[in-house]
C-alpha positions in Angstrom: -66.8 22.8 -65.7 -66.9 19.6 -64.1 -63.9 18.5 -66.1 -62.3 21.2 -64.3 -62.8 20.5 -60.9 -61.8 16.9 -61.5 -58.3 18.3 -62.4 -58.0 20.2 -59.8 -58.9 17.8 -57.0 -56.4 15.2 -58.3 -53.7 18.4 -58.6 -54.5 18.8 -55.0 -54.5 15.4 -53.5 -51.6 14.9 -55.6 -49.5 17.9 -54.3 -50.1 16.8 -50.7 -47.7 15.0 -49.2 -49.0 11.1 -47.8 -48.9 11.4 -43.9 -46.8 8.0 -43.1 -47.2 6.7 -39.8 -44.3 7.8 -37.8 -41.2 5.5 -36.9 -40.0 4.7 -34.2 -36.4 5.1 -33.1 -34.6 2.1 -31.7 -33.1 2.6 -28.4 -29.4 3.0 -28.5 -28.1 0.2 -26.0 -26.3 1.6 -23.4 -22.6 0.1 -22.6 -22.2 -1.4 -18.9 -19.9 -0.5 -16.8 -17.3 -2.2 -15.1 -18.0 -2.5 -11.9 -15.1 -0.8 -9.4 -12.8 -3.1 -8.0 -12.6 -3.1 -4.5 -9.3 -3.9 -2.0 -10.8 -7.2 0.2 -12.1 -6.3 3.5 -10.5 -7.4 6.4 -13.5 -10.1 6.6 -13.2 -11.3 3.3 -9.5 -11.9 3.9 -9.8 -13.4 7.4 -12.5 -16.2 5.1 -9.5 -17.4 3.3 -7.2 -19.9 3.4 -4.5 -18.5 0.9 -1.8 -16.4 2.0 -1.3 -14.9 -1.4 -4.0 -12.2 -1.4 -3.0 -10.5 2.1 -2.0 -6.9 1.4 1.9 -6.3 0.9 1.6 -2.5 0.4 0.0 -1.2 3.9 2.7 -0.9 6.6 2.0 -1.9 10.4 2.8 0.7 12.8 2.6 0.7 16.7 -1.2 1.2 18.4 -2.5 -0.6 15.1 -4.8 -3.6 15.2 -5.0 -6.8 13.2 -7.0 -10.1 13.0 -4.9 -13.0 13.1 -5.6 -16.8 12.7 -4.0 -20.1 11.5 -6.0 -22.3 9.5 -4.7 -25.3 10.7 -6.2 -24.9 14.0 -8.6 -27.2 15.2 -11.0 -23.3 15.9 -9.6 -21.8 13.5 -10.8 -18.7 14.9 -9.1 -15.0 14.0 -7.4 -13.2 17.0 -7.5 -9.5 17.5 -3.7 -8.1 18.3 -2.6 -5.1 18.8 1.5 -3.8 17.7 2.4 -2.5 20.7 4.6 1.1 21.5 8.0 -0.8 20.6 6.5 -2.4 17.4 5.8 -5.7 18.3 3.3 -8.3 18.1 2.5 -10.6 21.0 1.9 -13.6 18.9 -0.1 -16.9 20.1 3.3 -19.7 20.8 6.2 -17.1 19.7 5.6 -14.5 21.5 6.6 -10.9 20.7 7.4 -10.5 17.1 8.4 -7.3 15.1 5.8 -5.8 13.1 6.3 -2.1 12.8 7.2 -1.1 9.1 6.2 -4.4 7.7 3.3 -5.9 5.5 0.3 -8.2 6.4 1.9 -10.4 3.7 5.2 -9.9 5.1 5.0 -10.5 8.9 2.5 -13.5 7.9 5.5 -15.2 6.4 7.5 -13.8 9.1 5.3 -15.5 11.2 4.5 -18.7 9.5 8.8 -19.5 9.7 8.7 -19.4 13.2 5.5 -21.5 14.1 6.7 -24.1 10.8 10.6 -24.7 13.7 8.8 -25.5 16.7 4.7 -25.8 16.7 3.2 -26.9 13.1 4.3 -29.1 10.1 2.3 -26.5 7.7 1.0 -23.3 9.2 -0.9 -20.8 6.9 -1.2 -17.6 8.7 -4.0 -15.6 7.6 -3.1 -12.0 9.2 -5.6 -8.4 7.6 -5.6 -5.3 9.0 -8.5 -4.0 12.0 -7.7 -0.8 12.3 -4.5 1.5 11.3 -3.8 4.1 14.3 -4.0 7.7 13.6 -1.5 8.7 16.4 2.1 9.7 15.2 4.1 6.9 14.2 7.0 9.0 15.6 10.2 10.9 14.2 13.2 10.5 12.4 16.2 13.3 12.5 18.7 13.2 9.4 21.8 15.3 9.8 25.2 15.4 8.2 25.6 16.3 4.3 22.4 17.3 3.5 20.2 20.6 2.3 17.9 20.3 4.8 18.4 18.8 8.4 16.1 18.1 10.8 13.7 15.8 12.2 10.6 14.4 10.0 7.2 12.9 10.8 7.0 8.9 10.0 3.9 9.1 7.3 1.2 6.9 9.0 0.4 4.8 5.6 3.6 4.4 4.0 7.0 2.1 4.4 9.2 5.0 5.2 12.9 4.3 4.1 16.6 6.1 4.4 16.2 6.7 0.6 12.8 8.6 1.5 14.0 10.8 4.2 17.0 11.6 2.6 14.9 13.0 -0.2 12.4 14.7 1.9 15.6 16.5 3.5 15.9 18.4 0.2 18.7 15.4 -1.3 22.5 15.2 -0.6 25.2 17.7 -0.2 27.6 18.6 -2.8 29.9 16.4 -0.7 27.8 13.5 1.0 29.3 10.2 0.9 26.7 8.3 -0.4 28.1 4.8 0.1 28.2 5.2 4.0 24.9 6.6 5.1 25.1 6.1 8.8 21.5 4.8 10.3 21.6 4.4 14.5 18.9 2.8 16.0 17.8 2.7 20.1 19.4 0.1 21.9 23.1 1.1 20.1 21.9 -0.9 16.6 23.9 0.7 13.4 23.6 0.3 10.2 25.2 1.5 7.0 23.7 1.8 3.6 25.0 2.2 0.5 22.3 4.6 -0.8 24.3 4.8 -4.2 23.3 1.1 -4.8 19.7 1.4 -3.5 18.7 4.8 -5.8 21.3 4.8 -9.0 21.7 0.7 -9.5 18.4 -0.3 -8.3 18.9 -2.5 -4.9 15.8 -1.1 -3.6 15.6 -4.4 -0.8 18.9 -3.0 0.9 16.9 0.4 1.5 16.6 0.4 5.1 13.1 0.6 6.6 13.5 3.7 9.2 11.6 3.0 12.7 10.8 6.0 15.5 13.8 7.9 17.1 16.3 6.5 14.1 19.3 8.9 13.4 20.3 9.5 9.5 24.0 10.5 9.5 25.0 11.4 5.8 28.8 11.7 5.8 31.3 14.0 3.7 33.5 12.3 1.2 37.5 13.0 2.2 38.2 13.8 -1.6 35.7 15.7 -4.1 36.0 13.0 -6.9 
């Protein structure tokens, strides 16, 4: 008898599974994540002394403000400017210079030329944007060989160009002589651009920035060829 309830202890303890201490899991590392790139504030770029990271993509229009300063003055303090209705900077030794439709980057350089003839060996011109006005930057009116004529809103945050406008009016007439786009300007300025070279062989810098009140004339070809 005792025989058989040695077997059958050792049948039981041996059916049992062991309990094993449980395991642990390692923790999956998790992957970082970039950190979002962000433009340079005005503040960061009014700290620098290189002209190469002001912004080339925002375009200046009247009522907006900007910081401006030359680092090789003796304060080398910023300036706060404001374009003003006609597009113009009132700039410290120069005096007004055109700003509308142009770049920090590009009326910097713009700038830096004329100080460099008269007032400074070396001038780096550190110019950043304080605030972009909200107000209407004004209208354009394209007419001639067109689908759609009419006037058109200047966007606020964009370099608005014939090639744009004339694309926003629905594209070109049947007949429109693309060579001879006719742009007039206040004050009795024309212009004429060969929008055929800007948008089918790529001479995008002879696309004409447009400024408030400009007239788009598209004119007919004489022949269909």
């Amino acid at each position: 008898m005792r025989t058989w309830a040695f077997i059958f202890l050792v049948a039981t303890f041996v059916a049992r599974p062991l309990a094993l201490p449980a395991q642990e899991s390692s923790p999956v590392p998790s992957i970082p994540k970039a950190a979002a790139v962000e433009p340079p504030t005005t503040s960061t770029v009014m700290r620098t002394n290189s002209m190469n990271v002001l912004d080339d993509k925002k375009r200046l229009g009247s009522n907006d403000y900007v910081s401006f300063r030359v680092v090789e003055d003796r304060d080398n303090e910023s300036q706060h400017l404001r374009v003003n209705d006609n597009g113009e900077l009132e700039v410290p030794y120069i005096g007004l210079v055109p700003a509308a439709g142009k770049s920090c980057k590009e009326l910097a350089y713009t700038v830096k030329a004329a100080l460099e003839r008269e007032y400074y060996y070396h001038a780096t011109v550190i110019i950043a944007v304080d605030h972009i006005s909200e107000k209407s930057r004004g209208k354009v009116y394209v007419y001639g060989s067109v689908k759609g004529q009419g006037p058109q809103e200047i966007p606020t945050d964009e370099s608005y160009t014939v090639s744009k406008a004339i694309i926003r009016a629905g594209g070109f007439g049947d007949f429109a002589n693309k060579r001879k786009v006719k742009v007039t300007r206040k004050g009795g300025h024309d212009f004429v651009v060969d929008l055929k070279r800007v948008i089918e062989e790529g001479h995008s810098e002879e696309d004409l920035v447009l400024q408030p009140d400009d007239q788009i004339y598209v004119p007919q070809r004489l022949i269909n060829m």
